[in-house]
C-alpha positions in Angstrom: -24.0 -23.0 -31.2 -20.4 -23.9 -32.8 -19.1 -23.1 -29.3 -21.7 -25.2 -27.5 -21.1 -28.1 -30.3 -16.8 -27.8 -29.8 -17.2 -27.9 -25.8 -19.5 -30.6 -26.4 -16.8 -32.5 -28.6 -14.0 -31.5 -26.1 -15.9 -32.9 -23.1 -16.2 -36.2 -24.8 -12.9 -36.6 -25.9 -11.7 -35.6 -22.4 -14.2 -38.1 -20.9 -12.6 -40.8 -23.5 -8.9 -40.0 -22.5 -9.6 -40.1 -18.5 -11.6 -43.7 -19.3 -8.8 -44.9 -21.2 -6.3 -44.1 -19.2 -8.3 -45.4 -16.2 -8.5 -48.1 -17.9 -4.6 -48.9 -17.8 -5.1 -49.9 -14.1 -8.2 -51.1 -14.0 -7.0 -54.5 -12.0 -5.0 -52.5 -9.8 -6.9 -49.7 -7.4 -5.2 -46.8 -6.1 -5.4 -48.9 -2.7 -4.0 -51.8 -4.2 -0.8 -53.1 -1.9 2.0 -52.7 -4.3 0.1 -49.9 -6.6 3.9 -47.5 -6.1 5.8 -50.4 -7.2 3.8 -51.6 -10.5 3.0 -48.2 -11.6 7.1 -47.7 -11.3 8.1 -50.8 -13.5 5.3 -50.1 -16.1 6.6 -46.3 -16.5 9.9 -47.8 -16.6 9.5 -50.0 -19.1 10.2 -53.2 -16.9 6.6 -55.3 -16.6 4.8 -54.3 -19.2 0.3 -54.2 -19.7 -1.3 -57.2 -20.6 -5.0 -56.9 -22.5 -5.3 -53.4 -21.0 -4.2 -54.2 -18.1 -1.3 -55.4 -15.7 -2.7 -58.8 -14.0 -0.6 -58.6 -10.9 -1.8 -62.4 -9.7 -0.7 -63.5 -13.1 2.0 -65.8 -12.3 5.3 -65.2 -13.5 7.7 -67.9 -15.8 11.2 -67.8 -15.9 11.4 -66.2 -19.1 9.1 -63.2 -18.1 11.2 -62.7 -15.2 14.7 -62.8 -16.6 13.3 -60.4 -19.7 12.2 -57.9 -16.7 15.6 -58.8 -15.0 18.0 -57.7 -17.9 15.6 -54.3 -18.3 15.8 -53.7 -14.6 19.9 -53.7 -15.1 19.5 -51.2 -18.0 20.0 -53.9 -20.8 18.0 -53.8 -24.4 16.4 -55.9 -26.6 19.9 -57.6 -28.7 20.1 -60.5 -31.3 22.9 -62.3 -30.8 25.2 -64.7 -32.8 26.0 -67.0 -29.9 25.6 -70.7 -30.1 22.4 -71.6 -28.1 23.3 -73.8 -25.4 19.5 -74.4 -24.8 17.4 -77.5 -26.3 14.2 -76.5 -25.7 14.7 -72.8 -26.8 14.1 -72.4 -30.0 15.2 -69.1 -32.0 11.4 -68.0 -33.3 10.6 -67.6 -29.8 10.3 -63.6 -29.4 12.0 -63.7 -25.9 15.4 -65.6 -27.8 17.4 -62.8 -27.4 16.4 -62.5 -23.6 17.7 -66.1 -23.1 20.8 -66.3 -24.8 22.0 -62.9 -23.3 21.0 -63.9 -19.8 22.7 -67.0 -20.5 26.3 -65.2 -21.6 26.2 -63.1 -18.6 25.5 -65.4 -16.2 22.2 -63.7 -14.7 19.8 -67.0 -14.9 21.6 -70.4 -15.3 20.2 -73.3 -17.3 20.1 -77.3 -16.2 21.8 -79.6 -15.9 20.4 -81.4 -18.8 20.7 -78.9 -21.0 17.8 -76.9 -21.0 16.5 -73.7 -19.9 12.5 -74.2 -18.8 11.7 -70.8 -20.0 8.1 -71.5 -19.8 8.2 -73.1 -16.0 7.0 -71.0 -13.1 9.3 -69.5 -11.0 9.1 -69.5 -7.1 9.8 -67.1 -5.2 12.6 -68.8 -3.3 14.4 -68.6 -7.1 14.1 -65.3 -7.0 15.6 -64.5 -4.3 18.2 -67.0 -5.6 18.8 -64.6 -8.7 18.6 -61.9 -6.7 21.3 -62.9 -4.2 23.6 -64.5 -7.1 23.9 -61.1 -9.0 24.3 -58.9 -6.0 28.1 -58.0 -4.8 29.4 -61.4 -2.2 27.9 -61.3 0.8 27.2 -64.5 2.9 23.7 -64.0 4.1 23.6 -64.7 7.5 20.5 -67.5 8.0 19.6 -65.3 11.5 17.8 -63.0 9.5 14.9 -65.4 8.6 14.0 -66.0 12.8 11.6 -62.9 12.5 9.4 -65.1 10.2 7.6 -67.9 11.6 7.6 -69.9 8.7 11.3 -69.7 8.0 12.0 -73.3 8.1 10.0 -73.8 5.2 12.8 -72.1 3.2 14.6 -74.8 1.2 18.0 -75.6 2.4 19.9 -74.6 -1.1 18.0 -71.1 -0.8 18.6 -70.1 3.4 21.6 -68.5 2.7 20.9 -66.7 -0.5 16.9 -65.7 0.9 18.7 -64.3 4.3 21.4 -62.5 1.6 18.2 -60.5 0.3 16.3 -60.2 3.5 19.6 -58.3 4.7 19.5 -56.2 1.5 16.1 -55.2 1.6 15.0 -57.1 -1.7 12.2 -59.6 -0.6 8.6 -59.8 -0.3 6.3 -60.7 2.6 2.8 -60.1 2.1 0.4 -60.7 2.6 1.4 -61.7 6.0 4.6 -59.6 7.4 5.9 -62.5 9.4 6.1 -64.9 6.4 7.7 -65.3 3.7 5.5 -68.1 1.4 9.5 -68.8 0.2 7.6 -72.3 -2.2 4.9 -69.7 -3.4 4.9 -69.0 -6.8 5.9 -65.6 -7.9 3.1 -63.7 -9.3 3.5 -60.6 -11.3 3.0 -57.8 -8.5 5.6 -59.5 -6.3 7.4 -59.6 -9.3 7.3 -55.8 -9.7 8.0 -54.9 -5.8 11.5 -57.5 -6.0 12.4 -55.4 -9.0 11.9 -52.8 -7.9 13.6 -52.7 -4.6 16.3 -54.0 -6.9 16.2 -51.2 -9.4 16.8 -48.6 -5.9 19.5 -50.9 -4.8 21.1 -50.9 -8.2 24.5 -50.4 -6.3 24.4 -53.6 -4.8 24.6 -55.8 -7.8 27.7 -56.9 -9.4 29.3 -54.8 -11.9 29.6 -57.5 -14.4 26.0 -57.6 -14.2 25.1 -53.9 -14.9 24.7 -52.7 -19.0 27.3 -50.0 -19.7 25.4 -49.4 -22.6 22.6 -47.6 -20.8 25.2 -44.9 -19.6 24.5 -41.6 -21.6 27.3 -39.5 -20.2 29.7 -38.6 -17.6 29.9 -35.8 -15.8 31.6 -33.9 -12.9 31.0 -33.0 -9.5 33.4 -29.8 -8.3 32.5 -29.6 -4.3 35.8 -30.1 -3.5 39.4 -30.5 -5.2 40.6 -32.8 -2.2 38.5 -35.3 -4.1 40.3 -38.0 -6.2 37.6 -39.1 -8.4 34.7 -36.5 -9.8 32.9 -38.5 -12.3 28.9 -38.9 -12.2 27.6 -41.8 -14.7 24.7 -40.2 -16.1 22.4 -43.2 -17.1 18.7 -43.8 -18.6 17.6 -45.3 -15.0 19.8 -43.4 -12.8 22.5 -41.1 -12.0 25.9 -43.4 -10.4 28.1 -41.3 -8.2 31.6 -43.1 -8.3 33.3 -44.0 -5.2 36.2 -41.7 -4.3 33.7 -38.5 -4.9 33.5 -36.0 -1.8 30.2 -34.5 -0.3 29.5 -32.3 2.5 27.2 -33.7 5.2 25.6 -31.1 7.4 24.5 -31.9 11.3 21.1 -32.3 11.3 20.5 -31.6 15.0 22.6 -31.0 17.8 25.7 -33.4 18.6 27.8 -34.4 21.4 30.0 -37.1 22.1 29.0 -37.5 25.6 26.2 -38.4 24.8 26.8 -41.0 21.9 26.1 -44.4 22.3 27.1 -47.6 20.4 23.7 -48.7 17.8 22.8 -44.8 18.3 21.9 -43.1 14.6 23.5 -39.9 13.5 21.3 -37.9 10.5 23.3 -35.6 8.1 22.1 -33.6 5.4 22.9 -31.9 2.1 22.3 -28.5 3.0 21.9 -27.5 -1.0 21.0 -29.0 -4.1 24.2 -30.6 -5.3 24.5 -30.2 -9.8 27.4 -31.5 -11.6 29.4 -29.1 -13.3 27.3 -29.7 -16.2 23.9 -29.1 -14.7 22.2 -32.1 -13.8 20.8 -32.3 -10.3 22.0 -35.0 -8.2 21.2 -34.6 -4.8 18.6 -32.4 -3.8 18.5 -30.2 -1.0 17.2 -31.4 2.2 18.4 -35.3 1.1 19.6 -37.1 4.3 22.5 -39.4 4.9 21.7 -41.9 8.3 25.2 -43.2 9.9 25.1 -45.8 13.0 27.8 -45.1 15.5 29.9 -48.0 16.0 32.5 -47.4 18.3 32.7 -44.7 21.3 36.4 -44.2 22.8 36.0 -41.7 25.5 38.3 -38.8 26.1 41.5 -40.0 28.5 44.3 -38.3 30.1 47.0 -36.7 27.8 45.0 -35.0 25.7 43.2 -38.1 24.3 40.2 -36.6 22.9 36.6 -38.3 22.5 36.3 -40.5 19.5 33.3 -41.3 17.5 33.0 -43.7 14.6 30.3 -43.9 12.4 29.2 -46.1 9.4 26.5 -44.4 6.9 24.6 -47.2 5.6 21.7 -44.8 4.1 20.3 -41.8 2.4 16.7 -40.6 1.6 16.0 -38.3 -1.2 12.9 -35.7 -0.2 10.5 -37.4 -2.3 11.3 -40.5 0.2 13.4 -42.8 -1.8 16.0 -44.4 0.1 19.1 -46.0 -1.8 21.9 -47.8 -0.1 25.0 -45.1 0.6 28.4 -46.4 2.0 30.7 -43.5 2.8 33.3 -42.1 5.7 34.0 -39.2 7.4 37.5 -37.9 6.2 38.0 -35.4 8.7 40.2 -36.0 12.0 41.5 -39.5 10.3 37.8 -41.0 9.6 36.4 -39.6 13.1 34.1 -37.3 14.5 36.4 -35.6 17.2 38.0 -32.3 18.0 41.6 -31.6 16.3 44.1 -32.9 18.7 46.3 -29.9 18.5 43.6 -27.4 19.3 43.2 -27.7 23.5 47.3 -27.9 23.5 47.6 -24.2 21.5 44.4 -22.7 23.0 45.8 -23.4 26.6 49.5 -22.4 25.1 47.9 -18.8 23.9 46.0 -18.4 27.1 48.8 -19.5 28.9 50.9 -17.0 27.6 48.1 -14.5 28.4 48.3 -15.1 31.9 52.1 -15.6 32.2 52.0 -11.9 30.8 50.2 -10.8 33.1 52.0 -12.1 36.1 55.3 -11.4 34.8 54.3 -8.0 34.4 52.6 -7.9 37.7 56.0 -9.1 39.9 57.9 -7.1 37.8 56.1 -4.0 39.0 55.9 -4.9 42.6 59.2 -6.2 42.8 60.9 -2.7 41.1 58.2 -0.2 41.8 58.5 1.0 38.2 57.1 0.5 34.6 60.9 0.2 33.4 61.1 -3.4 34.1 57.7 -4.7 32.6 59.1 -5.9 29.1 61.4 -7.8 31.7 58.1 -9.6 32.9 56.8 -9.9 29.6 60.0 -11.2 28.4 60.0 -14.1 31.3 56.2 -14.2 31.8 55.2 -14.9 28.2 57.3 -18.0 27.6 56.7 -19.8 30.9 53.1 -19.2 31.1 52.9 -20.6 27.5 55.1 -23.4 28.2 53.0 -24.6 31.3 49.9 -23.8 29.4 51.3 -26.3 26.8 52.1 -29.1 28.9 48.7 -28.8 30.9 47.0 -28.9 27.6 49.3 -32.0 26.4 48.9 -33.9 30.1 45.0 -33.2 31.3 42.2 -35.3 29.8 40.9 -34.3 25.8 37.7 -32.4 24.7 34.1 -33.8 24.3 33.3 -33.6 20.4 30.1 -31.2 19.9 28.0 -30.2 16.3 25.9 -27.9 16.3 23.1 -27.6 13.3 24.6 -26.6 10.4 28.0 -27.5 11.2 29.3 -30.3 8.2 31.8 -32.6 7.9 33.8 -34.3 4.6 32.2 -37.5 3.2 33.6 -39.3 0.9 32.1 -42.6 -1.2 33.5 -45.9 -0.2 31.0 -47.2 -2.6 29.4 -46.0 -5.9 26.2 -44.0 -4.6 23.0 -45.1 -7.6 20.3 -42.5 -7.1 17.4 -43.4 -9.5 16.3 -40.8 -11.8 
């Protein structure tokens, strides 16, 4: 009975924890379009439950937004000592803190009249105005809104800085792809998709911008000593791979520069789980890096080899999370192409080879004796090498090929953020 009574008792309490935490989402099914993206900033501390649950058509005020803002960029709650600049802020409210610091670093500018609005909603052509204000200088290109048929509606002070975070990847458009709703207000779940996109991109905003506080340590990668920097930021949010690090990016298929094309994408790997020298992971095995080929010089007479150029803009973790990566290829002077000096002393050797052999075969006839091959050797060896060595430095240079498996030297132009 006392068995039957605690099952009893552990069925309920079961029952009671699955209900509650059902409960935690109740407004937002498993089906729900940006169900990935809220359940992300919730865990993470960014959007926070309301009444039990998250109320993603709840729209969003300026204040909520820049208090989700400064968490996205790994800031904390802080009381500061700073004058308020703000007239209609007053220091009881609980979000204070929020403004003033926003306010010192520049994230969310007041008006011109001296206040701040905190309780005003925000559109979501001011978002994207944030957005493209804290990011690293880029002048959006207005081209980018044509795809969306309603692209005029964009206001004129927010073309530029919408088409900035179109090109980045930090924008919404549903629930129609083709617009953009750029007057709409911003509601809470297209609130949590803009941050975040912004939270994977995290190497795209300004330094300035980015709380050194929320780096817990720093530690080392060792795949190579050619590298001049080694450091990993290890942060609460996210691990931050300094430029100047080195990486090994494996073929991922077959590759030949004769058949490269300009706009063409080239897909590397990482072969193996790469750990710092302290053991954290930071890119796992099976992680790929996309590069778009942006120039193709073909091979040319004296010894010109094929020349590829590539420009990684991308890499994917397993799990499917894709974070900007900038980075080059540091072999052959930043291209993929075959080592000028190797047709030149592979025709010199074989060269050399032949001129051997002839040497030693005139030699023969023209003495009738073995007594006088080292003579052939002696005048074979050197002019068959020499005229292997100027066919290989006058005929046309070698097509580049890959194969699977084969890898090349990467190294960051750009710190690489990988969320945790």
């Amino acid at each position: 009975m006392k068995k039957i009574l605690a099952m009893i008792a552990v069925f309920f309490m079961m029952a009671a924890f699955n209900s509650a935490n059902a409960a935690v989402y109740k407004d937002v099914p498993a089906d729900y379009w940006a169900n990935k993206e809220i359940t992300a900033v919730v865990n993470d501390g960014i959007l926070s439950l309301k009444k039990n649950a998250f109320l993603p058509e709840q729209e969003v005020t300026r204040s909520d937004f820049n208090s989700a803002l400064l968490k996205t960029l790994g800031h904390r709650a802080t009381t500061l000592s700073e004058t308020n600049p703000f007239s209609d802020v007053v220091s009881s409210r609980p979000d204070y803190g929020d403004i003033l610091l926003s306010s010192k670093l520049g994230l969310i500018y007041g008006y011109s009249d001296g206040t701040f609005k905190p309780d005003r909603i925000m559109t979501k052509a001011e978002a994207a105005s944030v957005i493209s204000h804290i990011t690293k200088d880029y002048k959006g290109n207005v081209k980018s809104l044509d795809p969306f048929t309603d692209k005029d509606s964009v206001p004129c002070w927010a073309a530029k800085q919408f088409a900035k975070t179109i090109d980045l990847g930090i924008y919404v458009n549903y629930p129609d792809a083709n617009e953009l709703l750029p007057n709409k207000n911003l509601n809470r779940a297209e609130a949590a998709v803009l941050l975040y996109k912004l939270k994977q991109s995290i190497s795209a905003v300004k330094e300035q911008y980015v709380s050194k506080e929320s780096v817990i340590s720093v530690e080392h990668l060792d795949v190579t000593k050619k590298a001049e920097v080694d450091e990993v930021q290890i942060t609460n949010m996210r691990k931050i791979v300094l430029a100047k690090n080195i990486i090994k990016g494996y073929f991922y298929t077959y590759f030949s520069s004769k058949d490269a094309q300009v706009g063409d994408t080239v897909t590397f790997t990482a072969k193996n789980d790469i750990y710092t020298e302290e053991g954290t992971l930071v890119i796992p095995a099976d992680t790929t890096m996309a590069a778009k080929i942006t120039s193709v010089e073909p091979k040319k007479w004296w010894n010109k080899n094929d020349k590829v150029t590539v420009e990684f803009e991308t890499m994917t973790l397993p799990n499917g999370t894709c974070v900007p990566f900038k980075a080059e290829v540091i072999n052959n002077n930043g291209v993929l192409t075959e080592n000028r000096w190797a047709k030149p002393v592979g025709y010199t050797v074989g060269g050399a080879v032949v001129g051997t052999g002839v040497g030693m075969g005139i030699a023969a006839i023209a003495e009738g004796d073995d007594d006088h091959f080292g003579e052939g050797i002696a005048i074979g060896a050197p002019v068959g090498a020499g005229v292997g060595l100027l066919t290989g430095l006058t005929t046309p240079g070698r097509t580049y090929k890959a194969n699977d498996g084969d890898f090349v030297w990467l190294e960051l132009t750009e710190d690489l953020s990988i969320p945790n």
